[in-house]
N, C-alpha and C positions, 0 to 999 in steps of 0.2 A: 504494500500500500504506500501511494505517495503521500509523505507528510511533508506539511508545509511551516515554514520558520516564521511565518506570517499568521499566524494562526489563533486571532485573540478571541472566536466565536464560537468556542467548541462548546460552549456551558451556559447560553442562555437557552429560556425555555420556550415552547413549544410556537410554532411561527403566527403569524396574520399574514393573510394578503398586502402587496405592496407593491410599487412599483418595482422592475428588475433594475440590475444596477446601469442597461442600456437607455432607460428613461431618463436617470439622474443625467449622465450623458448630452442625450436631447437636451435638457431642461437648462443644463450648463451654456452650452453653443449656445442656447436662445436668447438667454440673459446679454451676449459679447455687445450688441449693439445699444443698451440701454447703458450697461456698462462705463462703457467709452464714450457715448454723453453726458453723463452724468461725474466725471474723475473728474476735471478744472475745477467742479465746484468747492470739493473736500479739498481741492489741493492747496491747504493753506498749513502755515503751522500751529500746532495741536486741533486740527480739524482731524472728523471721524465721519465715515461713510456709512451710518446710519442707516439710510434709507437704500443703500444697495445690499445692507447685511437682515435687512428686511425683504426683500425682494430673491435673496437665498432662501429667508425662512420660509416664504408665501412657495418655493418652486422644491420644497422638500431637499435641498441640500444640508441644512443644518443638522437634521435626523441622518443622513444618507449614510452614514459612516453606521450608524447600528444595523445590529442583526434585522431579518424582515421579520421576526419572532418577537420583537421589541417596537418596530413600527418603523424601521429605518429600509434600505434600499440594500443593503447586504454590500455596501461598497465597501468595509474592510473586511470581507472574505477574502481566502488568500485567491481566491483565483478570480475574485475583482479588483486585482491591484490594477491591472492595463485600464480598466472604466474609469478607475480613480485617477489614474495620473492625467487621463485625459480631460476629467470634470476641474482637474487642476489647471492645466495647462487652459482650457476656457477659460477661466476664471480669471488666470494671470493676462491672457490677451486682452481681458475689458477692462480691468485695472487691478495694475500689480500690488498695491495697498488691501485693494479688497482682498486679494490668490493670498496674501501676508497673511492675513487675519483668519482667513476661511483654512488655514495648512493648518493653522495654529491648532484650530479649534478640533481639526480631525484628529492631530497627532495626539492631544487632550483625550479626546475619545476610546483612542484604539488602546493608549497607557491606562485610561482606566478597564477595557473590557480584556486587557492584556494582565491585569496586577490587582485587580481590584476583586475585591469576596464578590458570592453573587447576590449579596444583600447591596452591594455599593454600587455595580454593574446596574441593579435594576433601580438604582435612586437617581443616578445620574444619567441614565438613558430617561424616565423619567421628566426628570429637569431640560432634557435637551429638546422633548416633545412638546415644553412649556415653555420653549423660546431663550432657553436662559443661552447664553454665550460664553463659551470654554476657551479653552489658551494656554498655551506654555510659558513660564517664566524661569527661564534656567540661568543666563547672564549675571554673573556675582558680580555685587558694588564691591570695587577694587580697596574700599576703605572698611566696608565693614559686612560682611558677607551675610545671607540666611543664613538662623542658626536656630532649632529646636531645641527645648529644655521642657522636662518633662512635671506636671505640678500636681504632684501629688494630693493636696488638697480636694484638687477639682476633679482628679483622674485625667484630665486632659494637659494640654500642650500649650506652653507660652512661646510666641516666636517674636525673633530679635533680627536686626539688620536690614537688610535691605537688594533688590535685585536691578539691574538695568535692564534698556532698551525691552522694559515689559511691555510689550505692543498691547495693547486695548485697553489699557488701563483707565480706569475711571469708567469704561464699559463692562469688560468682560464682569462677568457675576460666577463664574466657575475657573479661575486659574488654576491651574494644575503647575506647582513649583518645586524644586528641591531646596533643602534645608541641611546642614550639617548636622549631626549629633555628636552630645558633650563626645568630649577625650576619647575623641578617634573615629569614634562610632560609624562614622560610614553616610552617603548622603540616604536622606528621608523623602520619598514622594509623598504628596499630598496635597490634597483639591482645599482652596480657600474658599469658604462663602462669602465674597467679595462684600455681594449686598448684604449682608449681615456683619462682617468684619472688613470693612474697608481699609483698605492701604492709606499712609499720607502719600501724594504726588507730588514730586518735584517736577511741573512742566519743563523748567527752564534746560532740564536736561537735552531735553530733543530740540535742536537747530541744527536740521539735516539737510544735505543736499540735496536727497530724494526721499521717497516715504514719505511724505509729512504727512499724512490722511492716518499711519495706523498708532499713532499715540501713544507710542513707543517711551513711556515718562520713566523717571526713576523713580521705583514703589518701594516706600519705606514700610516693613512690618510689623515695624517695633511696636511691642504690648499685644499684637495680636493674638487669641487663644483659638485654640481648634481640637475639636475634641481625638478621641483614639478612632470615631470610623470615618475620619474626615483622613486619616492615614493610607495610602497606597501599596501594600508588597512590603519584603523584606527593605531591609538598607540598600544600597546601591542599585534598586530594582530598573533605575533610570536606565542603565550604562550598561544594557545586560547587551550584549550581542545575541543576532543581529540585527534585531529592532532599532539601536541605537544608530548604528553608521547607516546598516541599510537604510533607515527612514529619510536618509539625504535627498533619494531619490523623487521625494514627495513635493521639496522646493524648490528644484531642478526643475521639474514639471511646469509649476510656477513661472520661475525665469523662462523657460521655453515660450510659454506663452506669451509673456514682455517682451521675448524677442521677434514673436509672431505679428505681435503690435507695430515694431519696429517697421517692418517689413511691409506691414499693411500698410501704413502711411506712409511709406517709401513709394510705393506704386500710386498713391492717391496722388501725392504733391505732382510728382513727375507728370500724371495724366492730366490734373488738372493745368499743370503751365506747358503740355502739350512739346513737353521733351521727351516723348517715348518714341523718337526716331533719332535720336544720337546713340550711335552705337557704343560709345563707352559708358551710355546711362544703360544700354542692355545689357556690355558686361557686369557691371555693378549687380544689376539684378538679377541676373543670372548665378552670378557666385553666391548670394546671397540665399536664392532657392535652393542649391545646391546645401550650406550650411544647413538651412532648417529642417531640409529634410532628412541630415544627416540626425540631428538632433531627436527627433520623431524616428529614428529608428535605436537610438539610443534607451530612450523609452519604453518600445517594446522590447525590447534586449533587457530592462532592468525587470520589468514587470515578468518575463520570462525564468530570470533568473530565483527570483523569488522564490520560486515552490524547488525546491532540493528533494533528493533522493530520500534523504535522512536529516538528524541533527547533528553529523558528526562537525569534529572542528574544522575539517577540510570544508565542509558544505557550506559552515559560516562565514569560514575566509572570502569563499568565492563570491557569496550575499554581499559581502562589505567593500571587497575589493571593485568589485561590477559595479556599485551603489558610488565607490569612490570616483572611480572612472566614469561613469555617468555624471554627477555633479562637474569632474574636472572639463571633458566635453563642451557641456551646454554653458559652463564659464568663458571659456574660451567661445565659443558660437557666439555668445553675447558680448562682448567685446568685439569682436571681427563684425559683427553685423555693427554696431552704432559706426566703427570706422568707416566701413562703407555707406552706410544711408547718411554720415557726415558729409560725403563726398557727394552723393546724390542731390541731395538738398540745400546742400551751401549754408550761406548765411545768414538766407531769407527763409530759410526752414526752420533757424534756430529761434528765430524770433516768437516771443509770447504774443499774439496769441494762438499761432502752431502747435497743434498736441503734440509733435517730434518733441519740441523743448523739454516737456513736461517728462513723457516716456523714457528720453534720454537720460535723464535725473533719475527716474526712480528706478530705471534699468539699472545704472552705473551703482545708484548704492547700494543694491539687493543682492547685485551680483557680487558683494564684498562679507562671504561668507567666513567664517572660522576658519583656519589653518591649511590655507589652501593647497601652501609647498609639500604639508605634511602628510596629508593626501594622496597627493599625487606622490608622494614616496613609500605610502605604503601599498599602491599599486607595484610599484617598481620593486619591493619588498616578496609580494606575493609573487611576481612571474618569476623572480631567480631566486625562491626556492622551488621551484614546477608546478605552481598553480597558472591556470588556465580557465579562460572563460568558455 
């Protein structure tokens, strides 16, 4: 039997009707044009896209990520990873702030239906049906990090410190963050009830060059409590391979689709100022098709890779390393495309009110992921010891 590394659905209970995870899909594509009307608006700093994380909710993305047994679209079954990267990659082409927010909330998801008892599983699938908004906060404040203490008085948990670049803060009402524990202990998952224990916000953290729409503030914890089933999985449950590297592939997806953006309005500007008979605007365009579609095969290649033979450590390697390699990829795709739609559209393209301008911004800083040399070397790590894709 093939078992899958993906596999956070094995244990809820018995299904309902729902749409398949080809619907979500549809539902994704349909939203890109409202999407990409609607991103200038939000695009201010500490603006939040509100009414397009509304407009998920109303087309059943926000559930999509549950079992169809819970009322969701079965998009984290492991063998809906390919629907999902693609409901991603939608998302990111109508605006890359929203694909931010909307990664967030699924990777939220899949760690609780992946870590979580099935009393937590069914509270927070639950909550998800009720509109609430989930998120990851992993980003340690370099001065004074999350840290859990355990309060015996109350049975529950006081927590200290603080987390950056918390995207939806002052929205999200279900973050899912990591915590330190005293004297060594090891890091702590667990879901905050925002709207019950809110964060303080430092807006003035976030003046970004791109992003500004997903409110990305610094969220101070301090004095917050949260009880023992507000707790996630063992210690380190975050950083388990290969959920953790694998998952790369999920905002990779994202960026492909910012870069699909790129691309779109690469061929608009050109058609509309009626340069789609210079031949070096064709080669531009041309190389450029060439990249995305390389990237869309990257894609299916990670979604592919996903379901393994087994759990052994060769199989996880190969999940992380392919997951590595995919992120490093569609980095590189997105840079080589803004150089080229740079060249397309000159420096009448870059002008506000141009959405290239806007795209360009939130493409450049999204694509400025965690450790990206170290990545790309621990590919180079796996092929000479003889792992292969």
């Amino acid at each position: 039997m093939t078992l899958s590394l993906f596999n956070p659905f094995t244990r809820w209970p018995a299904p309902a009707p729902t749409a398949p995870p080809a619907a979500a899909v549809a539902a994704a594509e349909a939203l890109v044009p409202r999407l990409l009307a609607a991103a200038a608006a939000t695009d201010v700093v500490g603006g939040f896209p509100t009414q397009e994380l509304d407009w998920l909710r109303e087309a059943g993305l926000l559930t999509a990520a549950l079992p169809a047994r819970m009322g969701g679209a079965d998009l984290g079954a492991p063998a809906a990873l390919g629907p999902l990267l693609e409901v991603l990659r939608h998302i990111g082409r109508g605006n890359l702030a929203v694909g931010r927010l909307y990664e967030g909330h699924v990777n939220a998801l899949l760690l609780i239906a992946e870590f979580g008892t099935p009393a937590q599983r069914k509270r927070y699938a639950a909550d998800a049906r009720a509109g609430h908004l989930f998120g990851v906060w992993n980003t340690e404040d370099p001065a004074a990090g999350a840290q859990l203490e355990s309060r015996p008085s109350s049975g529950g948990y006081r927590l200290n410190g603080a987390k950056t670049f918390a995207s939806g803060a002052g929205h999200l009402t279900r973050p899912v963050l990591t915590a330190a524990l005293p004297n060594g202990g090891g890091w702590q998952l667990l879901v905050l009830p925002a709207d019950a224990q809110p964060p303080a916000l430092d807006r003035s953290f976030w003046r970004p060059l791109g992003m500004r729409a997903t409110a990305s503030f610094r969220a101070d914890l301090t004095g917050l409590e949260v009880g023992a089933d507000d707790l996630l999985g063992p210690p380190n449950s975050y950083y388990q391979q290969p959920q953790f590297g694998g998952g790369a592939v999920r905002f990779a997806a994202v960026q492909l689709g910012g870069t699909e953006a790129v691309y779109d309005e690469t061929r608009r500007f050109l058609r509309a100022l009626g340069r789609t008979d210079d031949p070096y605007q064709r080669q531009r365009l041309g190389q450029m098709a060439l990249h995305l579609e390389t990237g869309r095969h990257w894609l299916r290649g990670a979604a592919a890779h996903a379901v393994q033979p087994d759990n052994s450590a060769a199989s996880v390697a190969t999940v992380v390393a392919y997951a590595n390699a995919t992120r490093t990829v569609v980095e590189h795709i997105g840079l080589e495309m803004l150089r080229l739609a740079e060249r397309c559209v000159g420096a009448r393209g870059l002008l506000q009110p141009e959405p290239f301008e806007r795209m360009h911004r939130d493409l450049t800083h999204y694509l400025r992921q965690p450790a990206p040399d170290a990545v790309l070397a621990d590919v180079g790590r796996f092929v000479l010891e003889g792992g292969a894709f």
